[in-house]
C-alpha positions in Angstrom: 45.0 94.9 90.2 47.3 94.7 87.5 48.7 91.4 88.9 45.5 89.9 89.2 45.0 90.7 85.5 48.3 88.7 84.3 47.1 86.0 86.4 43.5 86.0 84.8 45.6 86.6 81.4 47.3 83.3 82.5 44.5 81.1 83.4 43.0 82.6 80.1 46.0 81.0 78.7 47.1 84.1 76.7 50.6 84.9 77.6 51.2 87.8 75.0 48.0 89.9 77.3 49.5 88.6 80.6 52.9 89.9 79.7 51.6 93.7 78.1 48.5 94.2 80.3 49.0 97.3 82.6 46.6 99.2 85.1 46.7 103.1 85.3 44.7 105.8 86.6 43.6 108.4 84.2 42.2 111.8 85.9 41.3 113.3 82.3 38.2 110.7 82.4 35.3 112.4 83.1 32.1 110.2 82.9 33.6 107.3 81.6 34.4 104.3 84.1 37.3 102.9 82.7 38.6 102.4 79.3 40.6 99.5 77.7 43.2 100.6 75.3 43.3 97.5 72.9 46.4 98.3 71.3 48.4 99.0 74.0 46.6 96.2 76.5 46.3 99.4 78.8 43.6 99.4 81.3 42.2 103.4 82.3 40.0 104.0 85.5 38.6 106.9 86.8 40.0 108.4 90.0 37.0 109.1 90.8 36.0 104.8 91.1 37.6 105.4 94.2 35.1 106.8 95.7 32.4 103.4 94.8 34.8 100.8 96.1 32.1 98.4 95.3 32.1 99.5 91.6 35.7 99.6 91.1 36.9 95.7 91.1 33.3 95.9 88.4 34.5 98.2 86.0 38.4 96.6 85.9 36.9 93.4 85.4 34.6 94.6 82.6 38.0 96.7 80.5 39.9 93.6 81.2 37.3 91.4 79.9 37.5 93.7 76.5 41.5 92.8 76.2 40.6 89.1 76.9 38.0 88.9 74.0 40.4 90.9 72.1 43.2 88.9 72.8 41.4 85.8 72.2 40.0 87.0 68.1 43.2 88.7 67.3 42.8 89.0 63.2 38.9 89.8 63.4 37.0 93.3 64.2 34.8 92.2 67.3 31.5 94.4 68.8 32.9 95.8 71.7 30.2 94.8 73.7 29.4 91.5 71.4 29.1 88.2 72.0 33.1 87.6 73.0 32.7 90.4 74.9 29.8 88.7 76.8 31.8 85.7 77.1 34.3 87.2 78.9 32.6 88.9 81.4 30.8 85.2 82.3 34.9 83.8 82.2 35.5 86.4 84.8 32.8 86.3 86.7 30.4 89.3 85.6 27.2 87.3 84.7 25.2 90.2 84.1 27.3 92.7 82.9 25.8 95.8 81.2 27.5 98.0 78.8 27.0 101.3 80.3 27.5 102.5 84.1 25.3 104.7 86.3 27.8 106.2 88.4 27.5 110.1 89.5 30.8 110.6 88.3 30.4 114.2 86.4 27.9 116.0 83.9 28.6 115.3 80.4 30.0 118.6 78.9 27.8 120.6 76.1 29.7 121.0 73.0 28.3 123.8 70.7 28.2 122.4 67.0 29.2 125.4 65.5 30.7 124.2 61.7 27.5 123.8 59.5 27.7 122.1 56.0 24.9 121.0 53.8 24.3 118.8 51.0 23.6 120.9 47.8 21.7 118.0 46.5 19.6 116.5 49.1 20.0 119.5 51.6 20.9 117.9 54.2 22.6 119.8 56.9 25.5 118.5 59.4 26.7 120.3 62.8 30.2 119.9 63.5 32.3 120.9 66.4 35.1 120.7 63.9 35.6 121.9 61.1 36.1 118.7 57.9 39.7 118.0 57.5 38.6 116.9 53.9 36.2 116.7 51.1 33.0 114.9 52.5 30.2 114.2 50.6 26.6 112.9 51.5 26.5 109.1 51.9 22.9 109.4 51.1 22.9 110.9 48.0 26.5 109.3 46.7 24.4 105.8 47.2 21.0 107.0 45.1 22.7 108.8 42.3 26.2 107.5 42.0 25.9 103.8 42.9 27.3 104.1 46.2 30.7 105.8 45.1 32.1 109.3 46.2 30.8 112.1 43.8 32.0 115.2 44.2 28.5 117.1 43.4 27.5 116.0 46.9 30.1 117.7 48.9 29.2 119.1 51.8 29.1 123.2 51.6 29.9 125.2 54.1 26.4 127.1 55.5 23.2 126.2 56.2 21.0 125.4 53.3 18.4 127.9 52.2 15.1 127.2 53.1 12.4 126.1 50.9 9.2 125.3 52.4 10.8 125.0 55.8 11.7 121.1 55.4 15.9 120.4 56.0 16.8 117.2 56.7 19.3 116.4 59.8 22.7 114.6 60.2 23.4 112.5 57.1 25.8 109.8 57.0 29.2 110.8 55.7 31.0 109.7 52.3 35.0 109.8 53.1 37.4 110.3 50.3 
């Protein structure tokens, strides 16, 4: 597979992909098909494709079509499933390619958000399975009271925010310092 996709690279006419493209098989992927590493031109599948021999030459054909349409708008940020991305699933022969699979491959796991944080303005709470790194403030609230810059009165705080009347809002976006 990995010589097919130099000589797709090739007919593509993009010799930088043809010469760093390479195929491997990733056992740590669970429900996910395959993966296309863009930096590295490093096609993952799922051990597991082996047992749908009819979906694996699919799925390689839709990561390689994401290096192709990355390879092809090297200095821009593309939709990974956008309109190059389309393109290059019709170049390789995937007319109708969808973004998502339906493979049985395993249940998604459950991951208890256990890290609460609340906005002391808006009151807003967030569920984190991590903990914040750094100071995070409520994207929300930074745009309506501080014209869209990061204020530090709407950090997140650690808790859940006290209840009045029973209304908390859920999941705000995020402010990044």
């Amino acid at each position: 597979m990995e010589i097919e996709a130099r000589g797709w690279a090739d007919r593509f006419q993009l010799p930088r992909l043809s010469a760093q493209v390479t195929l491997r098989w990733h056992a740590r992927l669970r429900t996910t098909a395959g993966l296309a590493r863009l930096d590295c031109a490093v096609i993952l599948l799922n051990p597991r494709l082996l047992a749908f021999p009819q979906e694996l030459t699919r799925t390689f054909l839709h990561e390689l079509a994401h290096l192709v349409a990355h390879a092809r708008n090297p200095r821009r940020m593309i939709d990974p499933h956008g309109p190059e991305w389309r393109q290059a699933c019709r170049d390789l022969g995937l007319a109708d390619e969808k973004r998502c699979h339906t493979l049985p491959l395993a249940a998604p796991r459950r991951v208890e958000r256990k890290h609460i944080y609340h906005c002391p303005q808006c009151r807003r709470e967030v569920r984190r399975v991590r903990p914040f790194r750094r100071a995070e403030a409520c994207l929300a609230c930074c745009r309506v009271h501080a014209g869209g810059r990061y204020d530090r009165g709407f950090r997140f705080v650690p808790g859940p925010a006290p209840l009045l009347n029973g209304n908390i809002l859920q999941q705000p976006e995020l402010f990044r310092l």
